[in-house]
N, C-alpha and C positions, 0 to 999 in steps of 0.2 A: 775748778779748771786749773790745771798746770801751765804754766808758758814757760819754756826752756830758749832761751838765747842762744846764740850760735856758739857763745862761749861756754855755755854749761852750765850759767845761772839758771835757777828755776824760781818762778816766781808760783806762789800758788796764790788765786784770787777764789774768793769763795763769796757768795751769795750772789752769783749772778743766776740769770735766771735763762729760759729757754730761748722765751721773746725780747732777750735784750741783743742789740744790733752787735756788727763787728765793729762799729763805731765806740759801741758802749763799750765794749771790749779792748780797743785800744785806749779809750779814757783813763778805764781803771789800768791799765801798764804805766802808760802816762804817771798816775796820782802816784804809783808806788814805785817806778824806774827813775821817773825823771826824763823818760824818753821822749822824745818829740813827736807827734801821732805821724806827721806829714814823714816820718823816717819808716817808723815802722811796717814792715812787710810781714803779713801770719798765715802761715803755712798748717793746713791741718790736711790728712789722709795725701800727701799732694798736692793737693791747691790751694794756689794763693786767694784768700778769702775776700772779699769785694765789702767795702765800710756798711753798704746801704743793707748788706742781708742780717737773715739773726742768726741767732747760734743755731738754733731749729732746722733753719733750711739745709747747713750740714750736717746735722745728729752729733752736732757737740754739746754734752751732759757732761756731767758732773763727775771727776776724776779723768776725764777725757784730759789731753796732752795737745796742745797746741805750741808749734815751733815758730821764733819771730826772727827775721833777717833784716838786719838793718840797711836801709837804702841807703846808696852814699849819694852826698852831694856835690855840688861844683859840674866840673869839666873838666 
C-alpha cells in the first residue's frame, strides 16, 4: 500500500493485510512517519476512511494509493 502525503512524500507499507483496520493502518504511518495517528486524516477513492473499518470494507489491496491530510490543531 502506498500513502502519499499532501506534500508528495510517498510512504510505501508492505505486508499489510486485508483485515487489518484503518487503525492498523495509521499505526504503521505512525512507526515509519513519525506522525501522530490523532493528526492523521486518509483519504482513498474520496473518502475519508473511519479507524474502526478494515482495508477490505474499501477494496484497498495491495499497490492500492492511499492519500493522508494532516489535521491541524489548536484554534
Amino acid at each position: 500500500i502506498f500513502v502519499i502525503s499532501r506534500s508528495g512524500k510517498k510512504v510505501i507499507l508492505e505486508q499489510m493485510s486485508s483485515s487489518d483496520t484503518v487503525l492498523n493502518l495509521k499505526l504503521r504511518i505512525r512507526e515509519e512517519e513519525g506522525t501522530q495517528i490523532h493528526r492523521q486524516r486518509l483519504i482513498f477513492n474520496g473518502k475519508q476512511l473511519e479507524d474502526e473499518r478494515t482495508l477490505s470494507d474499501y477494496s484497498i489491496g495491495k499497490g492500492e494509493t492511499v492519500h493522508m491530510v494532516m489535521q491541524l490543531t489548536g484554534g
